[in-house]
N, C-alpha and C positions, 0 to 999 in steps of 0.2 A: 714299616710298622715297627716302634719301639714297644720292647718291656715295658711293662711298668711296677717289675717287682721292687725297685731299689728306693727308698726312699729319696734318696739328688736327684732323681729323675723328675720327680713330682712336682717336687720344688722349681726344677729349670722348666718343663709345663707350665708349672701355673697350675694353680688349683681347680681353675674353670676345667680345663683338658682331662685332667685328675677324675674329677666329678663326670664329666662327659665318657670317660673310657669306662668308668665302675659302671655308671648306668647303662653303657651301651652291654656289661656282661651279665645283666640282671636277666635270667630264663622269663621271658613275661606271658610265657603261654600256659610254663610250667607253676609258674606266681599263679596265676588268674586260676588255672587250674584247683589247685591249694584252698584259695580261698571260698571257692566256690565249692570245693569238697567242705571243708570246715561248716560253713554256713548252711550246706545241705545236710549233714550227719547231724550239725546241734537240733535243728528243726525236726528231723527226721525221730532222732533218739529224746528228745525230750518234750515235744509232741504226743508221738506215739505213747513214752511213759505214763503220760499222764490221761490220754485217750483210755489204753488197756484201763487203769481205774475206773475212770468212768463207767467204760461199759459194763465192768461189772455191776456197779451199785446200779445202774442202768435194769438190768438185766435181772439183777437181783431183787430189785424194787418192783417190777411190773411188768416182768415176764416168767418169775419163778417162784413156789411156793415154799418147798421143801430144799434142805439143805445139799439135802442128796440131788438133788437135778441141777445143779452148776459148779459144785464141787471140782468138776473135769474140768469145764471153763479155767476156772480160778487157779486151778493148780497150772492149768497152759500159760497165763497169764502172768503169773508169777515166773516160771522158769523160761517166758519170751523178755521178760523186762529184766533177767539177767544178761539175757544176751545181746540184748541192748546197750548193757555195760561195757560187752565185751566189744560190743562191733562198735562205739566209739570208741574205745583205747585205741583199736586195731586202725582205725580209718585214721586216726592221730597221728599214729607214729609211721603210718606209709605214708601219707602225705608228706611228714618230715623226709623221710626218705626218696620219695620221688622229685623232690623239690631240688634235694642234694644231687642228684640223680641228673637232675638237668642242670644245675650250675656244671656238672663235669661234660656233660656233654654236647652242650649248647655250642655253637658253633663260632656265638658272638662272643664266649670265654675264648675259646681256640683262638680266635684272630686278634683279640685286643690283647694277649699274650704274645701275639707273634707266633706259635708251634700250633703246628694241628699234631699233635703227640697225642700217640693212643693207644695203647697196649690189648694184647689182644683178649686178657683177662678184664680190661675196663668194655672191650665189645659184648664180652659175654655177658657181660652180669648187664651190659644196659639190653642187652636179646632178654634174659630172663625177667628182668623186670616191665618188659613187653610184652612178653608171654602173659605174665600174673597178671598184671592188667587187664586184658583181654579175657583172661578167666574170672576176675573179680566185676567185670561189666556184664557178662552174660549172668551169673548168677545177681547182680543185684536188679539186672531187667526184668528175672522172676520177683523178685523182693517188690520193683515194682508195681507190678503186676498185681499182689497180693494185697498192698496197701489200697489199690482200689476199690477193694471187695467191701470193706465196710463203707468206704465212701458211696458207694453205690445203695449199700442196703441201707443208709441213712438219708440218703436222697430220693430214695423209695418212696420211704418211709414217710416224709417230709411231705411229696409230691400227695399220697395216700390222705395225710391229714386234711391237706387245700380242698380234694377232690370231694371231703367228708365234710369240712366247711360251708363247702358251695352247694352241696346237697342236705344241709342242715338248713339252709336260710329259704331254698325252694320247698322242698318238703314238711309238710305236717307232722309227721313222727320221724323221726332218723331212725328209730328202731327198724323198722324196714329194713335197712339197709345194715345193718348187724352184721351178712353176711363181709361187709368191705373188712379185711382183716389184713395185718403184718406178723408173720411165724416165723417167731424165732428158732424153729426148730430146722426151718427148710435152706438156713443157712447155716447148719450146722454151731450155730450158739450153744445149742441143747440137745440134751438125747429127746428121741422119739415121742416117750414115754411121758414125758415133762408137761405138768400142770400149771399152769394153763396152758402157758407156752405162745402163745398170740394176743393181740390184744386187737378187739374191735369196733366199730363205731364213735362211737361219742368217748369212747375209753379211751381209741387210739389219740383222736386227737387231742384229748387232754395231756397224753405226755407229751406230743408233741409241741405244746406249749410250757413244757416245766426248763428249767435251766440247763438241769443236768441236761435234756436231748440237744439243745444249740451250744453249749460246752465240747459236749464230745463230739457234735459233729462240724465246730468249727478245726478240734486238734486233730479229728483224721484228715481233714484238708490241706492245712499247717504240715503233718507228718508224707502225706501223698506229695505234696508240693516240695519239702527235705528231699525225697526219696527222687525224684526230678530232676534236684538239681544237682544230686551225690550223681545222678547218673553221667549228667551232662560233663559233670567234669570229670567222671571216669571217659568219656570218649575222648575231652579235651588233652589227659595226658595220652591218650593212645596217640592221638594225633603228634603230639609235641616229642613225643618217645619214639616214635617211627622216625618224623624228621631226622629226629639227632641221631640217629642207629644210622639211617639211610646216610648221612653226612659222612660218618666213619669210615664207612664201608665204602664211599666214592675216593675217599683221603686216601685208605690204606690200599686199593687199589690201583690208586697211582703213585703209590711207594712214598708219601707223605706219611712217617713216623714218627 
């Protein structure tokens, strides 16, 4: 197995070999990985961003009277779409880092270099960056978790309006049937106290015909489905980071340094 640091070398290859040795040290787990974080985080955080508004005007439109009963909402709403700010930058630039993270430790850089060299401060920090992984996958499997909760209570919701349809077209009066209701209260949208706070019958499913409700309950889907695939590719680099730790650790155990 030749270097291929020197540029004469390349040259006496052939650039096909050239080409074929770079691509054989491309991390392609730790790639697919990246991208699939990237694509899940934009989904996720700018989904989500746009959802959180929604709901409010949602919410604010025809589930609340008074300014004082979502006030608390609003204010959550506002200080969760900062940290949406945040958990994209943050999900940015580890992804950069874990990307970098497997070009060093890939095993297909090791060999098309010719050295399995590995110092035992590159073992550590590729252990550490295993570790945080691992802790960044269990807390976003709460995360989520979480993001399903609106999708649920907008599928409800949704389900609730059909169910109000089909007994509007059999029935004589739907007032009857007034008791059929969706409370926003009982998902914690709203305090207790909150006027009206539900909406039912013929009311209900008139929002569920307005823009605003199939808006927002396409972007919690959009944000649910980000949140999916941010997951899957946090398992992806756990997988890919194990590998290469375990590679290390076989090397330097047989005294390859």
């Amino acid at each position: 197995m030749f270097p291929v640091r020197q540029p004469w070398l390349c040259k006496a290859l052939g650039c096909y070999d050239c080409c074929i040795r770079c691509i054989g040290a491309v991390p392609y787990p730790s790639l697919v990985a990246t991208l699939l974080c990237y694509a899940g985080m934009a989904l996720f955080c700018g989904c989500g961003h746009e959802a959180l508004t929604q709901t409010e005007v949602l919410v604010e439109t025809y589930f609340a009277r008074q300014v004082q009963d979502f006030v608390v909402m609003a204010s959550f709403i506002k200080y969760f779409q900062y940290v949406i700010y945040g958990l994209a930058s943050f999900f940015f630039l580890y992804g950069i880092l874990l990307l970098a993270e497997g070009f060093y430790t890939t095993s297909a850089v090791k060999q098309t270099f010719g050295e399995f060299r590995s110092t035992q401060c590159g073992r550590c920090l590729s252990l550490t960056f295993i570790i945080v992984t691992y802790i960044l996958a269990f807390i976003w499997l709460a995360v989520f978790a979480c993001t399903a909760i609106p999708v649920f209570f907008l599928f409800n919701m949704e389900q609730t309006c059909h169910n109000i349809n089909i007994l509007a077209e059999t029935t004589p009066s739907i007032n009857q049937h007034g008791w059929i209701c969706m409370d926003a209260r009982q998902y914690g949208l709203l305090p207790w106290n909150a006027m009206p706070g539900k909406a039912c019958g013929m009311t209900l499913a008139s929002i569920c015909k307005t823009s605003e409700f199939y808006v927002t309950y396409d972007l919690y889907i959009a944000a649910f489905a980000g949140a999916g695939i941010t997951l899957l590719a946090l398992f992806l680099y756990m997988v890919a980071a194990t590998y290469n730790y375990a590679v290390l650790r076989f090397l330097g155990r047989k005294g390859i340094r």
